[in-house]
C-alpha positions as CSV (number, residue, x, y, z in Angstrom):
1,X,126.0,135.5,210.8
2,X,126.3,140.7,210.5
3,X,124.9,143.5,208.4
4,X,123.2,147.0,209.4
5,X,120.2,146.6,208.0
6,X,117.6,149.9,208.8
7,X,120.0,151.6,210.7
8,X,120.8,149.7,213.6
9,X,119.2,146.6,213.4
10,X,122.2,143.6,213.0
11,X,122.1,140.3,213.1
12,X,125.4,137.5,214.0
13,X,124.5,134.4,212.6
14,X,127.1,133.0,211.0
15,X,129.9,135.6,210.6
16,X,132.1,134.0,213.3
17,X,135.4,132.6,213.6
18,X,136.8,131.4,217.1
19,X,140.1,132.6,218.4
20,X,140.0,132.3,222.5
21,X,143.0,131.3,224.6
22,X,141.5,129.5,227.3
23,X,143.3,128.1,230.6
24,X,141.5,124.9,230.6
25,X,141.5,121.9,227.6
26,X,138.1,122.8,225.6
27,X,135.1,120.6,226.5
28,X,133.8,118.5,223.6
29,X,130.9,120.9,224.3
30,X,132.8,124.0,223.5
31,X,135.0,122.4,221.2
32,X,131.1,121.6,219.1
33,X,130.5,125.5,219.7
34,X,133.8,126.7,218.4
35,X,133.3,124.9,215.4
36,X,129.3,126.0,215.2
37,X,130.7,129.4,215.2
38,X,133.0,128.3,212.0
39,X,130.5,127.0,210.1
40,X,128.5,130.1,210.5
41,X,131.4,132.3,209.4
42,X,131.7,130.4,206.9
43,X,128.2,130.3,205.8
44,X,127.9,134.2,206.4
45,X,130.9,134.3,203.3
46,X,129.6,132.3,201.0
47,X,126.2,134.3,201.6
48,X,124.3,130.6,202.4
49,X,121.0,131.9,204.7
50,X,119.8,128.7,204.3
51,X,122.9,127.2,206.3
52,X,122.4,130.1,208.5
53,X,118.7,130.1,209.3
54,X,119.8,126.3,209.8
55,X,121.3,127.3,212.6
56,X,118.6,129.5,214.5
57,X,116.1,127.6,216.3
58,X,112.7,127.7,215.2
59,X,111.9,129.2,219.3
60,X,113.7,132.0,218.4
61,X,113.5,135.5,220.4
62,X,115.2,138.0,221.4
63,X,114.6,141.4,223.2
64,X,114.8,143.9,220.4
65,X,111.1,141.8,219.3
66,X,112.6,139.7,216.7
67,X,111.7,136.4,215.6
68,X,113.3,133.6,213.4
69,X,111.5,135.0,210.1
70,X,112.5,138.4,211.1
71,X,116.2,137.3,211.4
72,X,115.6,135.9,207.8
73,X,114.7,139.0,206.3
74,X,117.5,140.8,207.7
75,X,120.1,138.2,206.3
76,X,118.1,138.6,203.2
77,X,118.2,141.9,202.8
78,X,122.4,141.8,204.2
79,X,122.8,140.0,201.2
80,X,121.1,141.4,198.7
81,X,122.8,144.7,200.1
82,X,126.2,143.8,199.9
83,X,128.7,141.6,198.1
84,X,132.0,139.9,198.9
85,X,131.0,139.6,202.5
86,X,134.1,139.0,204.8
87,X,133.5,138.1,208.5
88,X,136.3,138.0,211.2
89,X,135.0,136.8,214.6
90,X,136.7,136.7,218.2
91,X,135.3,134.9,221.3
92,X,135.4,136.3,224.4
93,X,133.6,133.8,226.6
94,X,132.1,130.5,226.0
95,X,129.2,129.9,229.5
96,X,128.5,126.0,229.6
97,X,124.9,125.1,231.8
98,X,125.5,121.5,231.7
99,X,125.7,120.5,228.1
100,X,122.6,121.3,226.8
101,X,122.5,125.6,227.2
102,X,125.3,127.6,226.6
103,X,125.5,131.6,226.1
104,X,128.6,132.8,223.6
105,X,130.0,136.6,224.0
106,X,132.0,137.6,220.8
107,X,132.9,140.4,219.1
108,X,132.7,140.3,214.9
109,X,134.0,142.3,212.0
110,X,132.5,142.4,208.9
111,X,133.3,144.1,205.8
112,X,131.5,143.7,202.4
113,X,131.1,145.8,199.1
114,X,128.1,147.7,198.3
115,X,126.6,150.5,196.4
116,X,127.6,153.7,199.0
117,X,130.1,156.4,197.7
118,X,133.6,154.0,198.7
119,X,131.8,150.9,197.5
120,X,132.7,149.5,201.2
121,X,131.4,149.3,204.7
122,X,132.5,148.0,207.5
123,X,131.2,147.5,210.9
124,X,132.4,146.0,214.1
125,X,129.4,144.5,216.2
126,X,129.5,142.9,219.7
127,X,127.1,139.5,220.0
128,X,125.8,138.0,223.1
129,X,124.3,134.5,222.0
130,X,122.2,132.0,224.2
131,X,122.5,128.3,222.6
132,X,120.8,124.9,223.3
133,X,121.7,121.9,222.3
134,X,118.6,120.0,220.3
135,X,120.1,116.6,220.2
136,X,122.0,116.9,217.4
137,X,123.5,120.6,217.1
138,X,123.3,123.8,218.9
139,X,121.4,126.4,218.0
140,X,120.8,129.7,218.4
141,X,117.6,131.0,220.7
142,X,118.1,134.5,221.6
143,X,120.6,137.2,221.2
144,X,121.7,141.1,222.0
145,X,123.8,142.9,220.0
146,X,125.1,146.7,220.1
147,X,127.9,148.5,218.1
148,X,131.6,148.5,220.0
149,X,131.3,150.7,222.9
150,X,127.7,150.5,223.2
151,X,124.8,148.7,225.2
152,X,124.2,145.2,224.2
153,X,120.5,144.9,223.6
């Protein structure tokens, strides 16, 4: 699922769509993240944060000091910001660690309508994602993020 929300602060969860040619069949491992990344995308349209925050593990962290409520409020405020969200997503590289931890590079576009002088913006954000598996479905522990061109942090 993106949005800037105070500037730079973004967040991924669920505003991904996997497209990743790969030299190797998918594991059913990767094939399950592919399609996590789908439902998020999907989610991140439809403007469902409870699908999305569905999808973040209650653990989460990240380096940038959020936490799972703080991820909350920015996809709260994303979508009370904007309208007509619309997410495009591109995988880059899908790291197994046996089939329970995984970490997900992607980049994302997003474009949504809002109240600014064009009634538009548009952003292209690069993710880093670090996923375990609970048992039943991944979910998201920690992530960096940074504009195109910029440090991931």
């Amino acid at each position: 699922m993106i949005g800037i929300v105070n500037g730079t602060r973004v967040t991924a969860i669920g505003m991904l769509l996997a497209t990743l040619c790969a030299c190797e069949p998918p594991t059913d491992a990767e094939t399950a993240l592919r399609e996590w990344v789908a439902r998020g995308e999907a989610a991140a349209s439809r403007e469902d944060r409870r699908e999305l925050m569905g999808m973040i593990s209650p653990a989460y962290a990240d380096a940038r000091g959020n936490s799972r409520d703080e991820i909350d409020r920015m996809l709260r405020l994303l979508f009370l910001r904007q309208d007509n969200v619309k997410v495009v997503t591109h995988i880059e590289a899908i790291n197994l660690y046996g089939e329970t931890a995984a970490d997900m590079l992607l980049t994302t576009g997003m474009a949504g309508s809002d109240e600014s002088l064009l009634g538009l913006r548009a952003e292209a954000v690069r993710f880093e994602f670090e996923l375990e598996h609970d048992g039943r479905d991944w979910l998201l522990t920690g992530a960096r993020w940074g504009e195109l061109g910029e440090e991931l942090r």
